[in-house]
DRENDREN-167799 format. One record per residue (C-alpha): residue number from 0; x, y, z; residue in one letter. Coordinates in pm, whole numbers, m for minus. Layout:
DRENDREN-167799
<pt milum="NUM" px="X" py="Y" pz="Z" bator="A"/>
...
END
This chain:
DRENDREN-167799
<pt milum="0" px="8742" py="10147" pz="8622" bator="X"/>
<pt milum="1" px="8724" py="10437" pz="8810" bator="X"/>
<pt milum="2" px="9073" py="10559" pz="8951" bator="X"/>
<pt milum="3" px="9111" py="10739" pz="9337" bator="X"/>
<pt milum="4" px="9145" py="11103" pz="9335" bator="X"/>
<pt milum="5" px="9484" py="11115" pz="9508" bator="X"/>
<pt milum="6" px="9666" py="10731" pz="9468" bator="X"/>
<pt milum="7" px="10036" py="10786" pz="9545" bator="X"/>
<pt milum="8" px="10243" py="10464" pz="9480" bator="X"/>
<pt milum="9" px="10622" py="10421" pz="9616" bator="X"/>
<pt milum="10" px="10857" py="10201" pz="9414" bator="X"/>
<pt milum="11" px="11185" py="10179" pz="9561" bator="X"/>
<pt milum="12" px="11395" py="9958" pz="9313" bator="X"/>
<pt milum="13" px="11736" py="10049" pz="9436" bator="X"/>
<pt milum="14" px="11866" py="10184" pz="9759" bator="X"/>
<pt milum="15" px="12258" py="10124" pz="9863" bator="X"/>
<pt milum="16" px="12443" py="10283" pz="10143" bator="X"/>
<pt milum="17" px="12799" py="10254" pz="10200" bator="X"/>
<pt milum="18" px="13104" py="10353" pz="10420" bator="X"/>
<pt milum="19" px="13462" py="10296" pz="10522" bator="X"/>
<pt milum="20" px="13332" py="10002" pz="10739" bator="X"/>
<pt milum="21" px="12998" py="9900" pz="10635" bator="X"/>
<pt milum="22" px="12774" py="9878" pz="10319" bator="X"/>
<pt milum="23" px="12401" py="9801" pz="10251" bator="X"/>
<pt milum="24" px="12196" py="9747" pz="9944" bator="X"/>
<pt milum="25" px="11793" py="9719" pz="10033" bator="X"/>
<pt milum="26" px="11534" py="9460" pz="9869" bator="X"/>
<pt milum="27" px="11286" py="9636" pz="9601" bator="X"/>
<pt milum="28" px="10984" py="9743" pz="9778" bator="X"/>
<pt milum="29" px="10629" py="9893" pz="9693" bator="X"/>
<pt milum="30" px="10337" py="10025" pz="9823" bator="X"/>
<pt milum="31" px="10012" py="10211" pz="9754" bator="X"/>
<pt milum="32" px="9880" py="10517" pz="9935" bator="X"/>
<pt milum="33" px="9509" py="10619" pz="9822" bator="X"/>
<pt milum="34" px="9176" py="10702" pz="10013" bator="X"/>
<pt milum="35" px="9129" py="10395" pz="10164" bator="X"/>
<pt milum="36" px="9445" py="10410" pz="10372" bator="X"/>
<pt milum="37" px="9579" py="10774" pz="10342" bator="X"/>
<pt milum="38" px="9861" py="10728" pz="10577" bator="X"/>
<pt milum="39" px="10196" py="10535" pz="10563" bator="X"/>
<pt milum="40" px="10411" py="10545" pz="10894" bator="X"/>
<pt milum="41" px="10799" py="10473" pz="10851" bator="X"/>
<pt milum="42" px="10920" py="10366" pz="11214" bator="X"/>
<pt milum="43" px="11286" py="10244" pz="11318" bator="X"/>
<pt milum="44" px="11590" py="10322" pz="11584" bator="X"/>
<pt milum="45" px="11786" py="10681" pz="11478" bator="X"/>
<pt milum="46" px="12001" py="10565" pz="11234" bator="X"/>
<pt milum="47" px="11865" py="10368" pz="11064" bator="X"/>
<pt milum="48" px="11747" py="10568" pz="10714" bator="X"/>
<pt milum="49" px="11444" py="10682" pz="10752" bator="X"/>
<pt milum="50" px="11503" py="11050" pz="10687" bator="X"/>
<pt milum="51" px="11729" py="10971" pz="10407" bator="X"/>
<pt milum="52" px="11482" py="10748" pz="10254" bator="X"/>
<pt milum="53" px="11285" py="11082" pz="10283" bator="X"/>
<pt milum="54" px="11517" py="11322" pz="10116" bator="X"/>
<pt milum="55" px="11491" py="11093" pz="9772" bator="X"/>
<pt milum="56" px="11157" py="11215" pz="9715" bator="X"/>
<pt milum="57" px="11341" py="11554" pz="9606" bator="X"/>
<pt milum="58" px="11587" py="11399" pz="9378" bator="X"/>
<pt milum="59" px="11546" py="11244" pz="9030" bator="X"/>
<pt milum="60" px="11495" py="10897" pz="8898" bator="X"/>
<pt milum="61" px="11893" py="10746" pz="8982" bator="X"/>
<pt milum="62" px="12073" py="10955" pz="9197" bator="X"/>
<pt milum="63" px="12365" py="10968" pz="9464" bator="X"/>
<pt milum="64" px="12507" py="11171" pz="9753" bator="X"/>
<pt milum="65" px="12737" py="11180" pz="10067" bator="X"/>
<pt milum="66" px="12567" py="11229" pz="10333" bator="X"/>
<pt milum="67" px="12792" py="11160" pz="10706" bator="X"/>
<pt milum="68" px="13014" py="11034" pz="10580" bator="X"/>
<pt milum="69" px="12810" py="10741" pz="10384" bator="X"/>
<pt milum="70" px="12744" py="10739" pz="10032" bator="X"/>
<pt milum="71" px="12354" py="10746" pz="9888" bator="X"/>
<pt milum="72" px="12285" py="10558" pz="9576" bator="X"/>
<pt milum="73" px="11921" py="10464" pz="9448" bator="X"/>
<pt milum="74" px="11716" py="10402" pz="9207" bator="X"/>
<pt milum="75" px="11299" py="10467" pz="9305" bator="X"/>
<pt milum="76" px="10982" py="10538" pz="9145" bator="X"/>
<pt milum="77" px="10732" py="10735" pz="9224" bator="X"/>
<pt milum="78" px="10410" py="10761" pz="9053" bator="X"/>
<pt milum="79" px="10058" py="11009" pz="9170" bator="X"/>
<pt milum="80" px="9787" py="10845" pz="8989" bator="X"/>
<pt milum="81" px="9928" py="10629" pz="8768" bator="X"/>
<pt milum="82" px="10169" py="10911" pz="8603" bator="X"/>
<pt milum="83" px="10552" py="10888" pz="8742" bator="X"/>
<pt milum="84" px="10705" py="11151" pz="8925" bator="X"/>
<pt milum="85" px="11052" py="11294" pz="8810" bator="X"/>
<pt milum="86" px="11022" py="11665" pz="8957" bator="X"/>
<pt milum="87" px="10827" py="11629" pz="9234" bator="X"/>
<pt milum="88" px="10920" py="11945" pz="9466" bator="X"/>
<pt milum="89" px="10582" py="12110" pz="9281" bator="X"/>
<pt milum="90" px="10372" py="11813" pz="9506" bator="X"/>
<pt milum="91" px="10581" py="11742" pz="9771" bator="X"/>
<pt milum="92" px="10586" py="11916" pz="10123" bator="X"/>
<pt milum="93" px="10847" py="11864" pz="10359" bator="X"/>
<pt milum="94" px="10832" py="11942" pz="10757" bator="X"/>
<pt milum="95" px="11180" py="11850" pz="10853" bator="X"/>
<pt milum="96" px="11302" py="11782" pz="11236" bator="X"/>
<pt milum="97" px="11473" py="12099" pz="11273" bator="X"/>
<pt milum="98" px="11309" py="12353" pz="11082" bator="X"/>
<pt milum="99" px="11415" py="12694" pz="10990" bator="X"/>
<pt milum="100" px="11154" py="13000" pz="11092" bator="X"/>
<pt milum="101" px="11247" py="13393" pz="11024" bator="X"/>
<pt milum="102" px="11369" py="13533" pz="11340" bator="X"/>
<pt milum="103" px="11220" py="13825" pz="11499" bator="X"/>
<pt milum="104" px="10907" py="13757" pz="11295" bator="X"/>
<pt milum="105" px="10546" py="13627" pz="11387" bator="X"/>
<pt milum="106" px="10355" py="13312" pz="11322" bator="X"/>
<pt milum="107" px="10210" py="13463" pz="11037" bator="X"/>
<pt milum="108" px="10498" py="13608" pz="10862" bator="X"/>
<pt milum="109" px="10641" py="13289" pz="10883" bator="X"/>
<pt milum="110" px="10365" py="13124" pz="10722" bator="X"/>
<pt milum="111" px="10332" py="13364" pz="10445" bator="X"/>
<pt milum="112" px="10733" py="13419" pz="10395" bator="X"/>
<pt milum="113" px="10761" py="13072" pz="10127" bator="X"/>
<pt milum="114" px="10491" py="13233" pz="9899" bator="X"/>
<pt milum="115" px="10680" py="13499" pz="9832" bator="X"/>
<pt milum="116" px="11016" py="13353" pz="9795" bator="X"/>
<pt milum="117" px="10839" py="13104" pz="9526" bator="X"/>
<pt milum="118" px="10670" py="13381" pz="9299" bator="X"/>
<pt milum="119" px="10334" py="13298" pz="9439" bator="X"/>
<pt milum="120" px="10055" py="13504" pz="9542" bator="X"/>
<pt milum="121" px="10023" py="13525" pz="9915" bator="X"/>
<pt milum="122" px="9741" py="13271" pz="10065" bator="X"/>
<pt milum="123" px="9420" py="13399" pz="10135" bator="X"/>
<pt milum="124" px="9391" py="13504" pz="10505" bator="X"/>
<pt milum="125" px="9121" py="13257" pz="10575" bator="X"/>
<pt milum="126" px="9302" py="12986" pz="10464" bator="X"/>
<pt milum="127" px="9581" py="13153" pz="10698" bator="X"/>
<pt milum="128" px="9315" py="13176" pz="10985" bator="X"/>
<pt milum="129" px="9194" py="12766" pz="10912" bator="X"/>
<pt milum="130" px="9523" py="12617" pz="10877" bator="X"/>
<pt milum="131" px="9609" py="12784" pz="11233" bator="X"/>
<pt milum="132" px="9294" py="12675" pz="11378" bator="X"/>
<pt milum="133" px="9369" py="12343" pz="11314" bator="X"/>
<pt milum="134" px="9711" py="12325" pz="11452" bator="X"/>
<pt milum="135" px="9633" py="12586" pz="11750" bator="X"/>
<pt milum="136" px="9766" py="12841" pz="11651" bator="X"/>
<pt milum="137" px="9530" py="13080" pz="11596" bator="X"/>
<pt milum="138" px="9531" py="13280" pz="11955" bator="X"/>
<pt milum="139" px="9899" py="13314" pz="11929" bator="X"/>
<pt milum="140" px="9964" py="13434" pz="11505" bator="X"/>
<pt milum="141" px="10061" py="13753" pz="11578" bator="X"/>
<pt milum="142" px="10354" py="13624" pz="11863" bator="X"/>
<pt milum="143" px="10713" py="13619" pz="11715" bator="X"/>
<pt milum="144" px="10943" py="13303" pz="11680" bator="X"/>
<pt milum="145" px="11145" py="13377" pz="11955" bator="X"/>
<pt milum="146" px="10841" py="13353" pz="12181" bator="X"/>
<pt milum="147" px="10717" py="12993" pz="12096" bator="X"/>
<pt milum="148" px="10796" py="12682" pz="12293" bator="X"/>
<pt milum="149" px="10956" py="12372" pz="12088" bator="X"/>
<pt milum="150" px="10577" py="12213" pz="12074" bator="X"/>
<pt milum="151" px="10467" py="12520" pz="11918" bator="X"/>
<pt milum="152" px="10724" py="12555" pz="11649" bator="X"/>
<pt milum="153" px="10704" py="12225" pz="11532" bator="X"/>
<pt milum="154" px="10324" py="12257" pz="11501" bator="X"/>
<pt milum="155" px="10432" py="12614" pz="11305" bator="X"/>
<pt milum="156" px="10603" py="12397" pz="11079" bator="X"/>
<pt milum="157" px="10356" py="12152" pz="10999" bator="X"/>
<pt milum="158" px="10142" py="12425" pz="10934" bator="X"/>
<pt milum="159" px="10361" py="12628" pz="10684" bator="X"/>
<pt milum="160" px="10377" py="12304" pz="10497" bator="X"/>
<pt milum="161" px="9977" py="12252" pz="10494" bator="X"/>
<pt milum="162" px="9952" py="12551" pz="10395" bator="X"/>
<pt milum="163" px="10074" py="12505" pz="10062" bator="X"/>
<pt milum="164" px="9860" py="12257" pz="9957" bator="X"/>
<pt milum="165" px="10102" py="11954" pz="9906" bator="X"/>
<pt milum="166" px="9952" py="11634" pz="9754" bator="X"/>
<pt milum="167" px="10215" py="11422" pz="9907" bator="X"/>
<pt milum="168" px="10296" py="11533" pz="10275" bator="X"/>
<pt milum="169" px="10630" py="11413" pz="10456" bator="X"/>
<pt milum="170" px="10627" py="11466" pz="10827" bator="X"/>
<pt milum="171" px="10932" py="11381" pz="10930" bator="X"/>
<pt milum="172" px="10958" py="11318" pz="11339" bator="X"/>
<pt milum="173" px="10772" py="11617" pz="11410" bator="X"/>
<pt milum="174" px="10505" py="11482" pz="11653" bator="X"/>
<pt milum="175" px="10771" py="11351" pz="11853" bator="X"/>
<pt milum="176" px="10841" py="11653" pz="12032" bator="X"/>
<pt milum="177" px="10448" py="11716" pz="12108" bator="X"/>
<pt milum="178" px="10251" py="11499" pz="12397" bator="X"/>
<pt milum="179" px="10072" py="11237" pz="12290" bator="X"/>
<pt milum="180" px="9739" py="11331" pz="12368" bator="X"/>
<pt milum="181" px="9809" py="11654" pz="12101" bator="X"/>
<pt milum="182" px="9984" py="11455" pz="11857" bator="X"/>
<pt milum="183" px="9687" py="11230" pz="11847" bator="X"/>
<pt milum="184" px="9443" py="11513" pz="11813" bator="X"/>
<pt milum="185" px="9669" py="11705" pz="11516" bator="X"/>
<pt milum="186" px="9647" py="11324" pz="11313" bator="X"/>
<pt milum="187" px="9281" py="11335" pz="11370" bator="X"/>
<pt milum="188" px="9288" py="11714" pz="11209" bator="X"/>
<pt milum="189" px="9499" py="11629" pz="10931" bator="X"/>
<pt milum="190" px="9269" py="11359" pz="10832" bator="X"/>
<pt milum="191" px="8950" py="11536" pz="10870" bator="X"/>
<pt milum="192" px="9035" py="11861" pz="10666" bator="X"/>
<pt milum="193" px="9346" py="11704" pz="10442" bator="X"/>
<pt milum="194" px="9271" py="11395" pz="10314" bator="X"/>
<pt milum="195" px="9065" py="11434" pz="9999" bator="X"/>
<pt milum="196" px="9388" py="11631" pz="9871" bator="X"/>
<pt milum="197" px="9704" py="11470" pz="10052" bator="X"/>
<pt milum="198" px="9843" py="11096" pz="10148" bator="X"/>
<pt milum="199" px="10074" py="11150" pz="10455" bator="X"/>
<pt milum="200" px="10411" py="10966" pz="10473" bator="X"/>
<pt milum="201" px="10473" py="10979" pz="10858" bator="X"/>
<pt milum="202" px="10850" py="10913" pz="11004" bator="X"/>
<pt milum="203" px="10770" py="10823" pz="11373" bator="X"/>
<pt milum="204" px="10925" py="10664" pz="11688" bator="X"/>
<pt milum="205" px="10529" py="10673" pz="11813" bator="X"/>
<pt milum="206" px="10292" py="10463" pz="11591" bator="X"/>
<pt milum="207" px="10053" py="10525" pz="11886" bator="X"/>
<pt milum="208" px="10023" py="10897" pz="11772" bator="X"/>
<pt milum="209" px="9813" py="10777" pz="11475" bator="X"/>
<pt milum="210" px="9573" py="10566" pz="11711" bator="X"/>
<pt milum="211" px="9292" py="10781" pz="11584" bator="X"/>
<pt milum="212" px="9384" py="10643" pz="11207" bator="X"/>
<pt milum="213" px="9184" py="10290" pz="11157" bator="X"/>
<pt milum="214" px="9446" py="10186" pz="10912" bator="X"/>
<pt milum="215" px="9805" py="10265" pz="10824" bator="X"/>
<pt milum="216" px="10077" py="10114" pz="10607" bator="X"/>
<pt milum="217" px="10389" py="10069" pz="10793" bator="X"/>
<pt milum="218" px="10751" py="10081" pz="10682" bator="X"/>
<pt milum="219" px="10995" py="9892" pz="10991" bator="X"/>
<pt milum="220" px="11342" py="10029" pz="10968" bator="X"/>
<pt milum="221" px="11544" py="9740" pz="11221" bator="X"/>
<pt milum="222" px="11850" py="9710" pz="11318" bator="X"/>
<pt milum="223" px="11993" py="9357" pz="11294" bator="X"/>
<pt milum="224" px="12221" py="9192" pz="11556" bator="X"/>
<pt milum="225" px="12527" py="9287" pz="11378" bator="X"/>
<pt milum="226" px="12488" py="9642" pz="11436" bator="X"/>
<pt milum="227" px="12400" py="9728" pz="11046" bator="X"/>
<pt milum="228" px="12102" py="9880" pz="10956" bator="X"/>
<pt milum="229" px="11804" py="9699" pz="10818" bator="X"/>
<pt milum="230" px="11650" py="9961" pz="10615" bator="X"/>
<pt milum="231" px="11258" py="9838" pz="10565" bator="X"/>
<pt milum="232" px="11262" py="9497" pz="10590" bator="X"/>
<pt milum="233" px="10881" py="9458" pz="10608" bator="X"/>
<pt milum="234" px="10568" py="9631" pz="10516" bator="X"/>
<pt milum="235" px="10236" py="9553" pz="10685" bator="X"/>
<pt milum="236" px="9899" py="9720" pz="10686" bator="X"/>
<pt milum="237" px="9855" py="9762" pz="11081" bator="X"/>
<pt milum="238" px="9488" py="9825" pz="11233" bator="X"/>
<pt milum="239" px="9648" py="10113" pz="11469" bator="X"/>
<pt milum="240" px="9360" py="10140" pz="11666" bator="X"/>
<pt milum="241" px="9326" py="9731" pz="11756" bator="X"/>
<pt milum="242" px="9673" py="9734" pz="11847" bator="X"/>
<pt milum="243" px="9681" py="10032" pz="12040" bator="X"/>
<pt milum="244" px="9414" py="9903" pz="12294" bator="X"/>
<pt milum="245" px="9611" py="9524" pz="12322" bator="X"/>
<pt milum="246" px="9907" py="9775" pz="12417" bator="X"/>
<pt milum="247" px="10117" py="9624" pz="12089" bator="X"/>
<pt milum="248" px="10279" py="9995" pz="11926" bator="X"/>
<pt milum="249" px="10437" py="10221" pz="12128" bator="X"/>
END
């Protein structure tokens, strides 16, 4: 049978938080990212896990932390066509929600900076000139950091990740701080030039931002009654556009 070029599948087996007050151990969970449906969308109230669920995709197979206060413990698997995952900083990209850029420097600088600090070779100016195209960028790369608005540093940051050619893409709140209208139209982008070499994990208050998307799998992080998070209690394969016109996602 033939296999998809690019299927990313997310095991989580084990995830407990814990504090002086409250603890939390999540349900197993799984699900499949390929061609078919490229994106997954984690949604949820601030608090509730989403960009620590995030961060595990950087650590190895059982694994613990502090983090605030709370302690991390989990066990997850993660597996890119069929073969499992232990070091996966070599495929994963990472556009956090408060990135760092070299001050005093310009959009391209920035953008060619990680090369460097990794050994590599520096990218090929075209693929400089593309990857700013599609975030508009390209009539301001030669400005410097301290002259970009917040839109236009996050969309800096999602294209220094691009750039490097991650199979598995985390985007982590980042087309929050953009309008809708250009969130929409950077989604539509990433899926017309990245998908036959990436599957997106999207953290989002906005499911509406991937309205151009026909399908995405969707992680709910809820808070229950008691005040506790409930870290993904559901996966479901949402039709973003159909919902988006009865007005259902926001």
């Amino acid at each position: 049978m033939k296999t998809d070029p690019l299927e990313l599948r997310i095991t989580l087996k084990k995830f407990y938080l814990s504090d002086h007050n409250h603890s939390l151990e999540i349900q197993p969970f799984e699900f499949t990212v390929d061609s078919n449906i490229p994106f997954a969308a984690i949604t949820g109230p601030s608090g509730a896990g989403k960009t620590t669920f995030c961060r595990t995709f950087f650590h190895h197979y059982i694994n613990s932390w502090i983090e605030d206060g709370c302690e991390v413990q989990f066990e997850k698997l993660y597996s890119l066509n069929g073969i499992a995952l232990n070091h996966t900083k070599d495929v994963v990209g990472y556009a956090p929600q408060r990135p760092f850029f070299l001050p005093n420097k310009t959009i391209h600088e920035n953008l060619c900076a990680p090369f460097g600090w990794k050994g590599k070779s520096a990218p090929l100016q075209s693929d400089v000139e593309k990857v700013c195209q599609i975030f508009f960028l390209d009539r301001t790369i030669n400005r410097h950091i301290s002259d970009l608005s917040a839109g236009e540093l996050q969309r800096l940051n999602l294209a220094r990740m691009l750039l490097a050619g991650p199979q598995i893409a985390i985007i982590d709140e980042c087309l929050t701080s953009l309008d809708q209208e250009l969130a929409s139209q950077i989604v539509k982008n990433l899926h017309e030039n990245y998908t036959d070499h990436s599957r997106f994990l999207i953290v989002t208050h906005r499911l509406t931002d991937l309205s151009y998307v026909p399908h995405v799998w969707v992680r709910f992080a809820l808070e229950e009654n008691s005040g506790d998070p409930a870290f993904f209690q559901k996966s479901v394969k949402v039709n973003i556009r159909e919902n988006v016109k009865q007005n259902n996602l926001s």
